[in-house]
GUFI-208705 format. One line per 3 residues: number of its first residue (from 1); their letters; for each residue z, y, x of C-alpha. Coordinates in steps of 0.05 Angstrom, whole numbers, padded with zeros to 5 digits. Layout:
REM GUFI-208705
NUM> A> Z,Y,X; ...
END
This chain:
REM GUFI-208705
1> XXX> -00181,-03628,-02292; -00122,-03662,-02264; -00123,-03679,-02193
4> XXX> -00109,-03751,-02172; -00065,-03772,-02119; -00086,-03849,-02106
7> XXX> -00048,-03885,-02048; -00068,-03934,-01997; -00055,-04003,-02039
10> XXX> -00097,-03959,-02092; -00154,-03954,-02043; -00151,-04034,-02024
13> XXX> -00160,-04047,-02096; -00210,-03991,-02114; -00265,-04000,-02066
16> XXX> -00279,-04076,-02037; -00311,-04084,-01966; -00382,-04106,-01997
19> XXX> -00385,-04041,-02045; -00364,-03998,-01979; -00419,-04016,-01947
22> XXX> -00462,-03994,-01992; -00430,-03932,-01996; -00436,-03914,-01930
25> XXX> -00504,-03933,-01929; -00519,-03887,-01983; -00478,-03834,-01954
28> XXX> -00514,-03842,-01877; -00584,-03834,-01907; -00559,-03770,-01939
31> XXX> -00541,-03744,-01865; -00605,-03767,-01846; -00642,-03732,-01904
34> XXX> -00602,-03671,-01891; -00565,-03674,-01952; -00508,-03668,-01924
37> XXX> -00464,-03624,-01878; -00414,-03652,-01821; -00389,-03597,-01780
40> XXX> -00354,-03620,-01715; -00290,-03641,-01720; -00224,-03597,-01695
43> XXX> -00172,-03634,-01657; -00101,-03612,-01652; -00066,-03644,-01589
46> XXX> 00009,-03645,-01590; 00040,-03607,-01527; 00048,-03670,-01485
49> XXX> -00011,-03707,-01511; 00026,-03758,-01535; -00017,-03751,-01605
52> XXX> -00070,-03701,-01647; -00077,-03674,-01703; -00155,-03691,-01726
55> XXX> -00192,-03644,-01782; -00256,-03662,-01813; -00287,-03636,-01869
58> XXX> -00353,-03648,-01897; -00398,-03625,-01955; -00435,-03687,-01988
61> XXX> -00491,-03660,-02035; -00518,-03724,-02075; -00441,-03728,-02106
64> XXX> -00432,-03652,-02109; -00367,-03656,-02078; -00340,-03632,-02014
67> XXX> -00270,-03650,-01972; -00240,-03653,-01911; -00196,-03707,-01876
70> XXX> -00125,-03694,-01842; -00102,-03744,-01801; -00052,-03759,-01746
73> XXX> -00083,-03798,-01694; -00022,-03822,-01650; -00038,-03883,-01605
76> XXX> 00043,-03899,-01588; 00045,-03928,-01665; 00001,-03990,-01641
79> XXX> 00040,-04050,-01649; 00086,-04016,-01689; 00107,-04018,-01769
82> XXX> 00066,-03947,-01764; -00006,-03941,-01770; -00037,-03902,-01708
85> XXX> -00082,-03864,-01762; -00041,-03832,-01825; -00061,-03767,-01871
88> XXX> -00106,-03748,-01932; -00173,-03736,-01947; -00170,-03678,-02012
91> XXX> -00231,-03671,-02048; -00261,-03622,-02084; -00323,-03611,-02137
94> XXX> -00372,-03561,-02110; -00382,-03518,-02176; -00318,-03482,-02189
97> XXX> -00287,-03509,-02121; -00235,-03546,-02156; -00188,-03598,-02109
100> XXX> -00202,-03662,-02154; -00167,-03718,-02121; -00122,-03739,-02058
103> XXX> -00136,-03797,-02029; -00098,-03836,-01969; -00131,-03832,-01902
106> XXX> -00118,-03895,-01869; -00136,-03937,-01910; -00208,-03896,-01928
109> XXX> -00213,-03903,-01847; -00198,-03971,-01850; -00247,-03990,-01893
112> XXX> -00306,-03938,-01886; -00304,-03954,-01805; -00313,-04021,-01811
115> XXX> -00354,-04005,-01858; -00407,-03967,-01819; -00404,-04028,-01768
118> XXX> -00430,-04072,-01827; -00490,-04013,-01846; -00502,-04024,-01764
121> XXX> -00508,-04096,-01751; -00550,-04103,-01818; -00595,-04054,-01791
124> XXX> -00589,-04079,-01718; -00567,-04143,-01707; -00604,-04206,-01705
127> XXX> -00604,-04240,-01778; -00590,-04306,-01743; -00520,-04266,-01702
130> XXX> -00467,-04321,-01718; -00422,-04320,-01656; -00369,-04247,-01659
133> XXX> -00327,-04229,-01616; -00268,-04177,-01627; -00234,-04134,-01579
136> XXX> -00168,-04113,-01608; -00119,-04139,-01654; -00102,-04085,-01704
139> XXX> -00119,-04059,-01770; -00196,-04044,-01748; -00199,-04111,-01719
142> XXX> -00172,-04144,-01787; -00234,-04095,-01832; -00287,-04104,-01777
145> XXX> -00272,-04185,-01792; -00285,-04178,-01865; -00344,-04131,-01850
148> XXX> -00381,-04177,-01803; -00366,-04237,-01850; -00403,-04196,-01909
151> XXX> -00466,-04181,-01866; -00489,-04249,-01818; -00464,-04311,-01827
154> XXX> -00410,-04318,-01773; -00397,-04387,-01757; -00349,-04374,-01688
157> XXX> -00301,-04318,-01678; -00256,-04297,-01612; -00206,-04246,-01609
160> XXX> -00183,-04212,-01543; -00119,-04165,-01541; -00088,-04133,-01484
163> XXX> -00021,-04161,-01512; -00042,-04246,-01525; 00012,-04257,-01573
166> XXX> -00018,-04198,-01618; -00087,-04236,-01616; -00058,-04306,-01629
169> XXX> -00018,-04276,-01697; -00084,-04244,-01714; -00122,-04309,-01710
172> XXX> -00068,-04342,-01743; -00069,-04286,-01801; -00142,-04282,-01808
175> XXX> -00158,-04358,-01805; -00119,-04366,-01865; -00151,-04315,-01902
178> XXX> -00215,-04327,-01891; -00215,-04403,-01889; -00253,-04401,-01813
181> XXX> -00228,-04424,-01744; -00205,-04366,-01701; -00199,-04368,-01621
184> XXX> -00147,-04324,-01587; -00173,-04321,-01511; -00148,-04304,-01450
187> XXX> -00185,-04251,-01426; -00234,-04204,-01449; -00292,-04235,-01407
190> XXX> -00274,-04298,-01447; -00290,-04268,-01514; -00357,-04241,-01494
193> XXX> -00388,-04296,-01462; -00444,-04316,-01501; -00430,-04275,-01568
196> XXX> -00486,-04242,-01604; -00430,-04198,-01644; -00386,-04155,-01604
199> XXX> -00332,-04108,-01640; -00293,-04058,-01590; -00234,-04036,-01635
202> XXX> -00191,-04022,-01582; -00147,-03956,-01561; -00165,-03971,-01493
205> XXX> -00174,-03910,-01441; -00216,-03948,-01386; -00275,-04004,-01400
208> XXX> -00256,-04072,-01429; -00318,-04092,-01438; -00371,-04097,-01379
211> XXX> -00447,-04091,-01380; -00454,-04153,-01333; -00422,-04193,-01395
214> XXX> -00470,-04184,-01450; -00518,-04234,-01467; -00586,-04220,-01486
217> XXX> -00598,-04201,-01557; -00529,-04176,-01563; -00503,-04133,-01620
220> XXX> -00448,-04091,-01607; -00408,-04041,-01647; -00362,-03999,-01604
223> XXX> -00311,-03958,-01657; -00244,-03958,-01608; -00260,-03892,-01572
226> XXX> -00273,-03823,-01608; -00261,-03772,-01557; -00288,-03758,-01489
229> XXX> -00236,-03779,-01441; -00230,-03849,-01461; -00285,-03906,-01473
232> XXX> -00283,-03976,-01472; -00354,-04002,-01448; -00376,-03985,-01380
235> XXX> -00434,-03949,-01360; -00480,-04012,-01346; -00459,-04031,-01417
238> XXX> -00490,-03971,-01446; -00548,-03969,-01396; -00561,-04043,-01420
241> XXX> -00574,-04018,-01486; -00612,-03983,-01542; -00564,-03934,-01558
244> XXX> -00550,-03921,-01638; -00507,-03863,-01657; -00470,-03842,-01722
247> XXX> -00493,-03774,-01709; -00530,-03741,-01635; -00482,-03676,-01643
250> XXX> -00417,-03716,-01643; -00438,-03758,-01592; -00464,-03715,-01536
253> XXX> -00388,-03675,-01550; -00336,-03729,-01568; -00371,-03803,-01552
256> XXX> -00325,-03822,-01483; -00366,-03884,-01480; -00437,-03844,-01470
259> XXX> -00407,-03778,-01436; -00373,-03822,-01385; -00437,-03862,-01368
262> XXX> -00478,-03797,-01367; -00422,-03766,-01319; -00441,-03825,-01267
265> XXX> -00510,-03821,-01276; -00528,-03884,-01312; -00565,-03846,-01376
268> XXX> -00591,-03788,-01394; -00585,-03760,-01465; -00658,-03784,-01480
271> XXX> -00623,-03848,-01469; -00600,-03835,-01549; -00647,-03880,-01588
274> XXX> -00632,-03845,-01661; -00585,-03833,-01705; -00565,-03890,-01754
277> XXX> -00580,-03859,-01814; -00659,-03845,-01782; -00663,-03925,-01771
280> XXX> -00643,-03932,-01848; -00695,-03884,-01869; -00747,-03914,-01834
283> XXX> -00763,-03856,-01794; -00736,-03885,-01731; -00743,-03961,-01699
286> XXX> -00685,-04008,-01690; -00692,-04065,-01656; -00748,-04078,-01626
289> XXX> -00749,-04154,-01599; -00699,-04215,-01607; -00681,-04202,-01531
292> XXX> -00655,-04127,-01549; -00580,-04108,-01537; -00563,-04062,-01580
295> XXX> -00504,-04021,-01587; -00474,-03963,-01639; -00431,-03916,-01620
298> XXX> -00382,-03900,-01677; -00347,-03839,-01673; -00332,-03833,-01751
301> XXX> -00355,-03782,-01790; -00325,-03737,-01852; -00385,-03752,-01900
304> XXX> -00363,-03825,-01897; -00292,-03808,-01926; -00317,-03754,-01966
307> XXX> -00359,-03796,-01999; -00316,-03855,-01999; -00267,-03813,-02026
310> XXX> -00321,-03799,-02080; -00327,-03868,-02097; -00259,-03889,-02098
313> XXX> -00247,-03819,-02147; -00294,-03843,-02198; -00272,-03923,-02200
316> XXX> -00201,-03899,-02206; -00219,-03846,-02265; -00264,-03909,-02299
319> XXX> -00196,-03953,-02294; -00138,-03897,-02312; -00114,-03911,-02238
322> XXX> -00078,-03858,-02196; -00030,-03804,-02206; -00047,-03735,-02244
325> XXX> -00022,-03684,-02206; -00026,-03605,-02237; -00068,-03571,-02191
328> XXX> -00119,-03509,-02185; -00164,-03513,-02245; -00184,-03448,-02293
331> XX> -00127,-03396,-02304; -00103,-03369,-02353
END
């Protein structure tokens, strides 16, 4: 069969936030069950670190289809007309191998992170959680909006960035969307304080967000930092909590935000509560009591855009969208 090429605006219109989650639900319950396989991923670093090459593939069994993601992770592009994540995720059906569609890979990202952060505070967050708070101003900060807004009923929202005239534009752009009243604050702190929704989509290298902040009965989903070097909660933040994870391999090698905290002593790998997926299943307890802070650590994984890639493949086959593009297939 034809392979399909299907771009980003392709993706916004294939696969709606709501649907997503769902997806990724389905798809994290898979990991759980062991019906799927997510190898570690391979980074590429550029000579003067200055950005990486990421590959992650992924075999997702209930759709019969495995892929792998390529993408450019360069953190210079934020605040620029360039996306600090661009590339592809190709797909491929698992019976005769055959590459079946290419999708874009920031957009998937986009969507299937925030995403995940909706499957988490469904799963974790207090069902009353009204009051978020978002670190960051950029494209995760725009999807983890919509996300949180399709899983609690948000009622007050604050927005924090490093540069204040990037958060005010975001309020100003998201208000209007979304028809709800927006704060731009000051100072990280400021956002925090008293929030029982926390989003850290930052590309910050050292802590913005402090243990000593968090109110009890705190949700908070930290996506900003996927390698080891860099995290964005400090160690009292992640000592504070019960600890979620996307997956306990990919945390205990790439999470910065728990490696750092183990570094100084503040937790010990037991300090890993379960995997998200396990919670989902029911083989593992969330949270316990009103009073718990809880926390998932979102590194990303490539059974989320393999199987998101899945999904959007099959809506845009139902609706003739996408490009055909002659590729593989039987020979002749």
């Amino acid at each position: 069969m034809p392979m399909l090429a299907i771009s980003g605006a392709q993706v916004r219109t294939l696969l709606p936030m709501a649907r997503c989650i769902e997806v990724m639900r389905e798809a994290l319950m898979a990991l759980a069950r062991d019906e799927a396989v997510v190898p570690l991923r391979h980074l590429l670093w550029l000579p003067d670190r200055s950005g990486l090459l990421g590959m992650m593939p992924a075999h997702y069994g209930p759709a019969g289809v495995m892929g792998i993601k390529v993408v450019s992770v360069m953190p210079g592009n934020h605040g620029t007309a360039w996306d600090a994540h661009q590339g592809a995720v190709l797909l491929f059906e698992t019976r005769h191998g055959e590459p079946i569609a290419l999708v874009d890979a920031s957009e998937i990202t986009a969507m299937r992170t925030a995403a995940v952060s909706g499957v988490a505070t469904q799963a974790l967050a207090r069902r009353d959680a009204h009051d978020l708070a978002i670190l960051g101003s950029g494209i995760q900060a725009t999807t983890h909006l919509e996300a949180m807004l399709a899983v609690r009923p948000v009622r007050r929202v604050r927005v924090w960035s490093r540069r204040p005239e990037r958060a005010a534009a975001f309020a100003t752009r998201a208000a209007a969307r979304h028809g709800i009243a927006i704060e731009s604050v000051p100072d990280a702190r400021a956002a925090i304080d008293g929030a029982d929704l926390i989003c850290t989509t930052t590309s910050a290298k050292e802590p913005v967000l402090l243990g000593d902040w968090l109110a009890s009965g705190a949700h908070v989903n930290a996506v900003g930092s996927s390698v080891r070097s860099a995290r964005e909660l400090d160690a009292a933040a992640v000592a504070r909590a019960r600890l979620f994870v996307d997956r306990r391999e990919s945390t205990l090698n790439e999470a910065g935000d728990f490696l750092l905290a183990r570094a100084e002593g503040a937790v010990t790998d037991e300090h890993i509560v379960a995997e998200l997926g396990e919670v989902l299943t029911g083989t593992a307890e969330g949270r316990i009591n009103a009073d718990d802070i809880t926390l998932f650590e979102s590194l990303g994984l490539a059974v989320e855009d393999v199987a998101a890639a899945y999904e959007i493949w099959q809506l845009a086959q139902a609706t003739g969208t996408g490009t055909p593009l002659t590729f593989g297939g039987p020979q002749s």
